[in-house]
N, C-alpha and C positions, 0 to 999 in steps of 0.2 A: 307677193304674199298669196300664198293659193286660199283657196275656196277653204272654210273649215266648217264642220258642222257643227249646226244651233243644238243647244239643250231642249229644245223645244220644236216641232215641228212646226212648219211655216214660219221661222227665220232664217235668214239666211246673207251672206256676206257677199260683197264686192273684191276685186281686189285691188284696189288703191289701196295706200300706204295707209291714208285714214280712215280704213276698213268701212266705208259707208254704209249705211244697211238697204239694200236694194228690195227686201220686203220685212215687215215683223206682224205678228197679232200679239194682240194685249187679255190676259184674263183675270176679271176680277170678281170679288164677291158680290153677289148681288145688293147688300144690304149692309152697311156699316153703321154699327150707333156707340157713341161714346157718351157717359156719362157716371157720374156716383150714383151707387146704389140701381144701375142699371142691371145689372146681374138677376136682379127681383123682380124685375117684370118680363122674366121670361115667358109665363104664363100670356100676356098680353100680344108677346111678340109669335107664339103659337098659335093662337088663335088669329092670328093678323094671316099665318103662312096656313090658315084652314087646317090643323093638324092636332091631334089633342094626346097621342100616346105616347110619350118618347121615353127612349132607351139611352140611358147618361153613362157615357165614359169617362171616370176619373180615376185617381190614384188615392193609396191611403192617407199620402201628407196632408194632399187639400181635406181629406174628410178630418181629417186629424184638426186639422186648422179651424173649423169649422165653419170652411166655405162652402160644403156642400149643402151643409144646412140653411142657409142662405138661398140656397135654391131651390131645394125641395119644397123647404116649409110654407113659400108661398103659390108654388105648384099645389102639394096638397089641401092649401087655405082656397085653392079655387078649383081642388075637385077632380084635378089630372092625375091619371094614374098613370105611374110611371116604375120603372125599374134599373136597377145601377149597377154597374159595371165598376168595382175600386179596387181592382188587382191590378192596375195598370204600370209596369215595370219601367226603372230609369232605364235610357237607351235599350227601348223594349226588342225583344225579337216576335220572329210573328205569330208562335205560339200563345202572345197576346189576344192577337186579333181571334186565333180559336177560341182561346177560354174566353173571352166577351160575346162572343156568338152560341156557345152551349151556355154562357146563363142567360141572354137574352132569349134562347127557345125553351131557357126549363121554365122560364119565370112565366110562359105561355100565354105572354098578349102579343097583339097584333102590331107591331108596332110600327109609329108611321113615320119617324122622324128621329134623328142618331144626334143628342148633345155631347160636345166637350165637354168638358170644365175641366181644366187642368193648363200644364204648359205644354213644351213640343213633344213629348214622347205621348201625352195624352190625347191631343190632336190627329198628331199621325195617326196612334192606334184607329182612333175615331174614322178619318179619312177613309179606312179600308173595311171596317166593320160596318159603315153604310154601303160600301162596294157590294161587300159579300153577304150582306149577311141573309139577305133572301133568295139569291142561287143559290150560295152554297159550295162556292169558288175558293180554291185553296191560295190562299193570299200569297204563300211563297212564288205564286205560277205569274204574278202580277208583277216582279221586280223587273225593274228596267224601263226605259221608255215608251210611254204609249200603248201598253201594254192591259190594262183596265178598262178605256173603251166606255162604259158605262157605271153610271151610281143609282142603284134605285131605288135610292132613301135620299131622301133631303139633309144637311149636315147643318146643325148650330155652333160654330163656337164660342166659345167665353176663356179666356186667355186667363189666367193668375200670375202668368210674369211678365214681364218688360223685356221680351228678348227674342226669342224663335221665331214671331214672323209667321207660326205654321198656322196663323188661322187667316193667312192672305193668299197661301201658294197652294200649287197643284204637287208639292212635294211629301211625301211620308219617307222617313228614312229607320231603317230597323239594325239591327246586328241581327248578320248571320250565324246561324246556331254551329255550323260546321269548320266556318272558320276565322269566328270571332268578328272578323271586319263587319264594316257598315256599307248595306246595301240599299239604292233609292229606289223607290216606286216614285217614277213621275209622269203624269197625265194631266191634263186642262179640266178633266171631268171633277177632279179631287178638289179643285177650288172650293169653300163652304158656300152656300147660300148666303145664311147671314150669320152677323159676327157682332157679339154684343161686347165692348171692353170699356169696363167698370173698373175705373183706376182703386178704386177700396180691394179688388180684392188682393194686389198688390201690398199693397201698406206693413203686412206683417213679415215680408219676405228676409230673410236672414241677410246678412252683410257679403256673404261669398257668393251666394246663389243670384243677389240682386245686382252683381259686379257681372259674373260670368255672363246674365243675363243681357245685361244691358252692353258689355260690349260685343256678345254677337250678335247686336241690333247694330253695332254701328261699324262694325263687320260687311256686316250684310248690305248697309248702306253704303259702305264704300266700292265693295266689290261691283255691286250694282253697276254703277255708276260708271268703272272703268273697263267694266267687262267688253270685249269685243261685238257684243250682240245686245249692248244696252238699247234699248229706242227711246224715242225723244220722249212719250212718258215715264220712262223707268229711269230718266236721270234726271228728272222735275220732280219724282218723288223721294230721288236718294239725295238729293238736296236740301230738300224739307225736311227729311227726317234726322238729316245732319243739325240744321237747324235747330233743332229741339234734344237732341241727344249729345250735341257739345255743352253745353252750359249743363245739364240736365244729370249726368250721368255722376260727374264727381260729384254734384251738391245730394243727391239722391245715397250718395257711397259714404257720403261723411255724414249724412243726417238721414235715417231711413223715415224718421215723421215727417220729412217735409215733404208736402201734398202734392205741390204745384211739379215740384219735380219726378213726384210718382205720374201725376196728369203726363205731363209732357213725352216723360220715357216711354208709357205707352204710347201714345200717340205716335212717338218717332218709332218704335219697334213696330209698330204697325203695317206705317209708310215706308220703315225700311224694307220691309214681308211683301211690299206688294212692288216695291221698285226691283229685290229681286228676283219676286215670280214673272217677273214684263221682262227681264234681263236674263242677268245668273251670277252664281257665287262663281270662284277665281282658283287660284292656287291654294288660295288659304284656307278654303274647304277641302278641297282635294289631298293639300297635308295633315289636315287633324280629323279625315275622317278614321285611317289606319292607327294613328297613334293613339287617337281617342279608343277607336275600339280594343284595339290590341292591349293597351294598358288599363282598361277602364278609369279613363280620365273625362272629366264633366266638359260634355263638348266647348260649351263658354267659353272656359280656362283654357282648354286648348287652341281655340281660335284667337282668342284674346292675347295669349301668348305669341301664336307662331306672326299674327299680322305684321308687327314691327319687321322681322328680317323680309318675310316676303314681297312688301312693299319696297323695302331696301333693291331687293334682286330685281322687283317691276320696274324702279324709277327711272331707266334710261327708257323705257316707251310708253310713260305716259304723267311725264312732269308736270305739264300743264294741266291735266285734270287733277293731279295732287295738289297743287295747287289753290285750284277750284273750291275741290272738297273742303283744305283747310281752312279756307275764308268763310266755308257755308258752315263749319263747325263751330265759328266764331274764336277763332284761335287768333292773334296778334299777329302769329311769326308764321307767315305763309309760305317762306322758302322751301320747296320740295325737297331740295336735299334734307332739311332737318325734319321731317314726317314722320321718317322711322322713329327717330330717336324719341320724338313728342308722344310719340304711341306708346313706345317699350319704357316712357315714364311713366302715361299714364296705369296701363296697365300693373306696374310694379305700385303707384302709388294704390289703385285699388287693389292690390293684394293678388292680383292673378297670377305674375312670376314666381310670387311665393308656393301658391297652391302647385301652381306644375312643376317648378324643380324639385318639387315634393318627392314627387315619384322617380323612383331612379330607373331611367331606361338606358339600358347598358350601350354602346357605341357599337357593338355585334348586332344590334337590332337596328339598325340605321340603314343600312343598304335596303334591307327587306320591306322596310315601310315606304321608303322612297320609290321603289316598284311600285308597290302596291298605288300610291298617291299618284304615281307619273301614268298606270295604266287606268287612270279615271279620267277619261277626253272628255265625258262630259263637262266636267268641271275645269280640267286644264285646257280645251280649246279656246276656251272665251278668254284666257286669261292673256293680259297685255305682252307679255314677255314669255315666250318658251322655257319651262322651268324641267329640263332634263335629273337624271336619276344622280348625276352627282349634283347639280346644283339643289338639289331636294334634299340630298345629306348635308350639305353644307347651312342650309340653313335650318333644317332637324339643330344640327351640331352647336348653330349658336346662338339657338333659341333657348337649347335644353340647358347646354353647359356654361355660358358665357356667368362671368362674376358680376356682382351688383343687383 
């Protein structure tokens, strides 16, 4: 098996059959806090990191929702002035990150510190608009690996859904303006500082958005976990967060009031976020980054979807870790051959196949996307099984069109 290269600098592979890992680094947030009603003591948590002016990135759903009031109001009950960023676009391009950076300099403070609040397109936006926003760096010049170098603003997250992971990674991923698809910005430097996740602000999340969510949290924990470049942290937390997101996810999909599995989903989206920032995502990103973009379909759903066939195509190299995972999902029936199938149930019972046979992507568009997915090595190197440009149609093919 020759040498492949890590998504991340300083990993790297052996070549034994059980691809050992012969070196890896680990990056993580400095500051992790979970709790209800944590989201409100931002103000405290500012003052803790010596900083008092911050510029907040959100979108209009959460302001709509009225989570961002939730975080101002006791901001402004303790006298921080602050200004907000709420244009922030689903599956943004990076003409985000400009328009947050011209109202962040008309609203003319100083500012010392870049809040999320939002899920993964709000995040990432965030990620880059602490990059840039005080040189002054054209964020499209940032795409690719390693490429960012420096953040000279400090970054807070605060998460609103159970699922992307992006306030654990060094990852921002955008759609490009020119040709649709979805392009990563990935660097160590992008990691947040600190990350506050307050399971309440989940609680009111719709039934498709807390599906799609929650299984590209468990997604992300799989892939983790069997990726080629996993290190021995990054599949001690894709475990864990199995742990918490198998019981957790259906009960969460059939009863959005119930708490303990809103707790938990975060907690495992979290752990999943940070098993695959120490790691990397698989094939199964690598396919529905093009399909997603190209069609604008909600990333979730289309991970959510494609996982069952891809793990199908994985299972000859790496049974025994499907295995693994199924046990730590708390599943009964741990036979790796039946994985796919238990996925592409679950998934259908929470409504995911539904949402993506939704869209009719013609079978003329299947070679093209398979390109595009087979020419992302970052994401196809790690992955256990070489998943070439016909095998990428083939399970486009029976992902999209298969009956049931």
């Amino acid at each position: 098996m020759p040498t492949r290269p890590a998504p991340l600098a300083g990993m790297t592979f052996d070549s034994t059959p059980l691809t050992v890992l012969t070196s890896f680094e680990n990056h993580l947030p400095r500051r992790i806090r979970f709790g209800r009603g944590l989201s409100g003591e931002l103000a405290a948590e500012l003052r803790r990191m010596e900083k008092s002016r911050p510029f907040i990135v959100t979108d209009r759903g959460v302001k709509a929702a009225g989570l961002l009031a939730r975080v101002t109001g006791p901001l402004a009950a303790a006298g921080i002035t602050f200004a907000v960023y709420d244009e922030t676009e689903p599956e943004p391009h990076f003409a985000c990150v400009t328009a947050a950076n011209g109202v962040a300099r008309a609203a003319g403070g100083d500012w010392d510190v870049v809040v999320a609040l939002g899920g993964g397109s709000v995040m990432d936006t965030a990620k880059l608009v602490a990059a840039t926003l005080r040189d002054g760096r054209d964020a499209v010049a940032l795409a690719g690996i390693g490429k960012v170098g420096r953040r000279s603003l400090p970054l807070v997250c605060v998460p609103t859904t159970a699922g992307t992971g992006s306030e654990a990674t060094p990852v921002a991923i955008f759609t490009d303006a020119t040709s649709g698809g979805k392009v990563g910005v990935v660097d160590p430097c992008l990691v947040p500082d600190t990350v506050l996740l307050d399971p309440a602000l989940t609680d009111g999340l719709p039934p498709l958005p807390t599906a799609a969510a929650g299984m590209d949290a468990l997604v992300h924990a799989l892939e983790a976990y069997i990726a080629k470049c996993a290190t021995p942290l990054s599949r001690g937390l894709a475990l864990e967060a199995a742990g918490r997101i198998g019981p957790a996810l259906p009960a969460v999909c059939a009863n959005g009031g119930d708490q303990a599995a809103r707790d938990a989903m975060l907690i495992g989206a979290n752990l999943a976020g940070l098993a695959f920032a120490n790691s990397s995502c698989c094939g199964v990103h690598a396919l529905a980054l093009p399909l997603g973009g190209q069609f604008h379909i909600a990333h979730g759903v289309v991970t959510g979807g494609l996982v069952a066939e891809t793990m199908r195509h994985n299972l000859p190299s790496c049974a025994a870790d499907l295995q693994t995972f199924a046990a730590a999902l708390g599943w009964s029936d741990t036979t790796p051959a039946h994985l796919p199938d238990q996925l592409a149930a679950l998934a259908t019972k929470i409504g995911l196949m539904k949402a993506l046979r939704s869209v009719t992507v013609p079978d003329s568009a299947l070679a093209g996307l398979a390109r595009s997915a087979v020419a992302n090595r970052r994401l196809m190197d790690p992955n256990p099984r070489p998943i070439t440009e016909s095998d990428a149609v083939e399970i486009y093919r029976r992902t999209l069109h298969a009956h049931g």
